[in-house]
C-alpha positions in Angstrom: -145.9 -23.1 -2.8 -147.0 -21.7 -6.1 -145.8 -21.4 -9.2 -148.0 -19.7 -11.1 -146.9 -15.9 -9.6 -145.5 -13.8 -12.6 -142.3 -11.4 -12.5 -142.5 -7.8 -12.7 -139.7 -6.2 -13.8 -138.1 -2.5 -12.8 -135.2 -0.2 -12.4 -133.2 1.3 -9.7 -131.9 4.5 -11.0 -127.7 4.3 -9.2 -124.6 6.9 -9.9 -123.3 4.0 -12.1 -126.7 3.6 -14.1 -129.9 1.6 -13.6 -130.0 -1.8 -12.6 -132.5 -4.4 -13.6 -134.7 -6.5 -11.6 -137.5 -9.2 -11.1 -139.9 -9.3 -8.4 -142.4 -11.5 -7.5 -145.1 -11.8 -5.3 -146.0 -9.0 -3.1 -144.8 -6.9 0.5 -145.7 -8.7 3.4 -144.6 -8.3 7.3 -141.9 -11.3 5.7 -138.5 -9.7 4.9 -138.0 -9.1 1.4 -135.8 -11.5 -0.1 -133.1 -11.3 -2.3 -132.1 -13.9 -4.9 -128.3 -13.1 -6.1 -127.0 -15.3 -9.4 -125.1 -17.1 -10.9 -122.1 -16.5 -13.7 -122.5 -15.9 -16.9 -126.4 -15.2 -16.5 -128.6 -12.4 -14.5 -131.7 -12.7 -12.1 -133.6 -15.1 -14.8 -132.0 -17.5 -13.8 -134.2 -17.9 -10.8 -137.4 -17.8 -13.2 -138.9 -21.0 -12.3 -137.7 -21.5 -8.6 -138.7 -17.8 -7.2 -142.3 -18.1 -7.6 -142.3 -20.9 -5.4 -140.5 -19.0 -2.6 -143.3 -15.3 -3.4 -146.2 -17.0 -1.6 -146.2 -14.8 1.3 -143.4 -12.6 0.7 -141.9 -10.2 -2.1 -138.8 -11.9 -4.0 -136.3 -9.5 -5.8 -133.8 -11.2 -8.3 -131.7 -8.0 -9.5 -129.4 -8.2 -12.4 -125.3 -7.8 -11.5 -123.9 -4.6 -13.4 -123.2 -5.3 -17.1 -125.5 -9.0 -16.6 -129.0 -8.7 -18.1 -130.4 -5.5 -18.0 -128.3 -3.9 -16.0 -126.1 -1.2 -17.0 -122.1 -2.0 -16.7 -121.5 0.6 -14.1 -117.6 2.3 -13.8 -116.5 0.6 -10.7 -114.9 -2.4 -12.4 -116.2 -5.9 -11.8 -115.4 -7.2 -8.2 -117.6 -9.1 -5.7 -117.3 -5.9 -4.0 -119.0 -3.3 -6.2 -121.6 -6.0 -7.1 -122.1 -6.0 -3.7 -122.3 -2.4 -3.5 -125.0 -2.7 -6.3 -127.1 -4.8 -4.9 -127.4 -3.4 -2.1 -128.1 0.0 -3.6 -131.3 -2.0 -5.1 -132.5 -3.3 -1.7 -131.9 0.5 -0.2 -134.5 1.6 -3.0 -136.6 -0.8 -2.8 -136.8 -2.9 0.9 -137.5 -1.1 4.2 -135.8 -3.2 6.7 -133.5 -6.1 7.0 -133.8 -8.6 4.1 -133.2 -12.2 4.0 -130.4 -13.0 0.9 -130.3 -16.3 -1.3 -127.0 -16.9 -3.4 -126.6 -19.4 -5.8 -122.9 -20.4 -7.3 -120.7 -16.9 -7.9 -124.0 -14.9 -6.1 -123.3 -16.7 -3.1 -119.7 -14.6 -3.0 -121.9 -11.6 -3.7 -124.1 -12.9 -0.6 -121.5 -13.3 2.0 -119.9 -10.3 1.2 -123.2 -8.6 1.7 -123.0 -10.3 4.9 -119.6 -8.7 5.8 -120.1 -5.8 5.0 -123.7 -4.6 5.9 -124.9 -7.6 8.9 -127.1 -5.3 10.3 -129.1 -5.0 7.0 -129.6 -9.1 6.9 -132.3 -11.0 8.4 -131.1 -14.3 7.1 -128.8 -15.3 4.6 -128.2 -18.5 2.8 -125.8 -19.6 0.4 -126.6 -22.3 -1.9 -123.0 -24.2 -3.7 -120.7 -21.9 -2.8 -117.7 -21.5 -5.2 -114.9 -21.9 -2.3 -112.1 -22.6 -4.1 -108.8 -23.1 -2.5 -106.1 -20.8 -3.9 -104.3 -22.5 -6.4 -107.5 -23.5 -8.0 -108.6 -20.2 -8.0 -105.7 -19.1 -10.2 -106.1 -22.3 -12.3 -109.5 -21.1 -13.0 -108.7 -17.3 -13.4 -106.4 -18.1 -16.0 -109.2 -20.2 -18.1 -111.2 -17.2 -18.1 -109.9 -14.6 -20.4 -111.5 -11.7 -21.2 -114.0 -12.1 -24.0 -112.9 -11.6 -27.4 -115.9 -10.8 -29.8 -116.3 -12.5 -33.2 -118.6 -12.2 -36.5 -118.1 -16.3 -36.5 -120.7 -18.2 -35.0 -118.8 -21.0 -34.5 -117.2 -19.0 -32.0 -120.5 -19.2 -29.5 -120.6 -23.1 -29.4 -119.2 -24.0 -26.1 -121.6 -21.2 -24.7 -124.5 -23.0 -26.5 -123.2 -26.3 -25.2 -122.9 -25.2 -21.6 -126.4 -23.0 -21.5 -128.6 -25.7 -24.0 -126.8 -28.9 -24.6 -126.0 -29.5 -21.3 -129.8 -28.4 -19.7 -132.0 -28.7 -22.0 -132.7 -32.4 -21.4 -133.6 -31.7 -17.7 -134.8 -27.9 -18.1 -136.7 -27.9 -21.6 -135.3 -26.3 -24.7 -136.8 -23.1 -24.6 -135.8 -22.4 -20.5 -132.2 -23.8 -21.7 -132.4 -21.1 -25.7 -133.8 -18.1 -22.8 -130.9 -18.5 -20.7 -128.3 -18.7 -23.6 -129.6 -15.5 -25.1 -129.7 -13.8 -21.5 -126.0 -14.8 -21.3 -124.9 -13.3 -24.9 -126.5 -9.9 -23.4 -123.1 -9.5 -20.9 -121.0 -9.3 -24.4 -117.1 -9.2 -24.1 -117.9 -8.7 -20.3 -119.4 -12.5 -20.6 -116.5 -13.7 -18.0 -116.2 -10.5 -16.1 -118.0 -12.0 -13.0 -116.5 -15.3 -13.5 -113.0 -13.3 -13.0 -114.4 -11.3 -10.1 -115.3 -14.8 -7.8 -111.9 -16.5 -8.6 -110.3 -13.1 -7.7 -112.2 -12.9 -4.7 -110.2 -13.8 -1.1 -112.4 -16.4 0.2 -110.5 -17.5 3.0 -110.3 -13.7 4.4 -113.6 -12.8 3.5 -116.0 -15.4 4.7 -113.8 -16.1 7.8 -115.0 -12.2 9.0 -118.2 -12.9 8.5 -120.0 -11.8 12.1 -123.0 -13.0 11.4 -125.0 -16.6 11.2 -124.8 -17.8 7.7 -126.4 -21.0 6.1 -124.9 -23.4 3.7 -127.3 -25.4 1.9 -124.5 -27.9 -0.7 -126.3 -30.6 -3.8 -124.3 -33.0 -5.1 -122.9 -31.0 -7.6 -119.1 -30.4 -8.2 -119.1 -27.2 -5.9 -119.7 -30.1 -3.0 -116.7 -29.8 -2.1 -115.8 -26.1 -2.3 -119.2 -25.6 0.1 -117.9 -27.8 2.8 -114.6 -25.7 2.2 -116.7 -23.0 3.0 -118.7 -24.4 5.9 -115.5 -25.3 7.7 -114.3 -21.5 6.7 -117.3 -19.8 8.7 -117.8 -19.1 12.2 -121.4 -19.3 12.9 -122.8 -21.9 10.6 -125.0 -24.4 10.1 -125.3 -26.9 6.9 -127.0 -29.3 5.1 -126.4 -31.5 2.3 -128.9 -32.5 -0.4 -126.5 -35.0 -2.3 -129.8 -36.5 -4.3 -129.4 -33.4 -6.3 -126.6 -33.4 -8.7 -127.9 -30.7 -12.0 -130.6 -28.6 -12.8 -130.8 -27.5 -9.2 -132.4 -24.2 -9.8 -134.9 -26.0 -12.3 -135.6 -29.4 -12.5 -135.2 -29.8 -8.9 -137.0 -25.9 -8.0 -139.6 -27.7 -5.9 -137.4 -29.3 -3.2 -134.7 -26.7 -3.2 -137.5 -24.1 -2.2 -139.1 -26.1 0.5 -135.3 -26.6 1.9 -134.7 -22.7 1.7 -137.9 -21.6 2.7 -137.8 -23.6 6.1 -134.3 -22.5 6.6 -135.1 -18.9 6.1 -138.5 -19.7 8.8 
């Protein structure tokens, strides 16, 4: 594995706008993979991880609509027309099935990519899945209201707690300063994917999933919701990684490729 393979950076010209999105290493006989991420943030957050998964393949990391540099769109924000928008990205750009990482809320993205559009999927992994039972789900939808944009800057410091007080420790303050500023590009539409996994049927969805899916869980607090969703799937296989508690996409980038790279073998 190597991590000194830079990102590229395009556009994928939609009815709804561009999207952005990183790219790394180059097109091989390999399917293309797709790295889908996390709330609040876009497809930097696999920066330092995805260069160790481009050795002999091309890795695409494209931005959510209104994340990043991605245009907002005028679907509305649902798993489903992010869905939809990533997709139209691997249309444009893949020939051929793709394999799909998801990491946290991308991993909704990733399995409803996987209900939707099996045929397109060569493998597809989902790492921490968010599978909240219902009533947490509406907990946690009501936590995340709408953004409300303010000339105070005091108003910004739980995001900077969350993105740099939190991480920088274990990721380095200027990886931890990069992924606050990428999360202040989504604006008032900061929570809009946050609202779109808690709204998001989980027990419907990834029980129609057709297809073999795999659950890679850390011992974060989304533990638990992944073995909610392992026991939620009907072709699956799992493994647990409970060593790994924070920073998993970062400080812990080396073993988390090796585990998704032989899974996706």
């Amino acid at each position: 594995m190597s991590s000194s393979i830079r990102a590229s950076r395009g556009y994928v010209d939609t009815v709804d706008g561009q999207l952005h999105f990183r790219s790394w290493g180059d097109s091989t006989s390999k399917p293309d993979l797709y790295l889908l991420h996390p709330a609040p943030y876009s497809g930097l957050a696999w920066h330092t991880i995805a260069p160790l998964l481009a050795d002999d393949r091309r890795v695409i990391a494209p931005d959510f609509p209104g994340y990043g540099g991605s245009d907002a769109g005028s679907g509305g924000s649902t798993i489903d027309t992010y869905c939809e928008a990533v997709r139209a990205v691997a249309t444009a750009l893949s020939t051929g099935p793709v394999d799909i990482v998801g990491f946290h809320s991308g991993c909704l993205v990733a399995a409803e990519w996987g209900r939707v559009a099996p045929d397109s999927i060569a493998a597809l992994v989902l790492l921490d899945v968010p599978a909240f039972d219902a009533e947490t789900r509406v907990r946690l939808l009501d936590q995340t209201a709408p953004i409300t944009l303010s000339a105070s800057l005091d108003s910004l410091q739980d995001d900077w707690a969350m993105a740099v007080t939190r991480r920088h420790e274990h990721e380095g303050l200027a990886r931890s300063v990069s992924m606050f500023a990428e999360m202040l590009r989504a604006g008032a539409g900061r929570n809009d994917c946050f609202r779109a996994a808690f709204s998001y049927p989980v027990e419907q969805r990834l029980a129609s999933i057709s297809r073999p899916v795999t659950v890679v869980m850390t011992g974060s607090t989304l533990l638990e919701p992944s073995r909610r969703a392992v026991s939620l799937l009907s072709d699956v296989r799992s493994i647990e990684l409970p060593e790994i508690a924070t920073s998993v996409l970062d400080a812990n980038a080396e073993k988390i490729a090796a585990t998704l790279l032989d899974y996706l073998s």
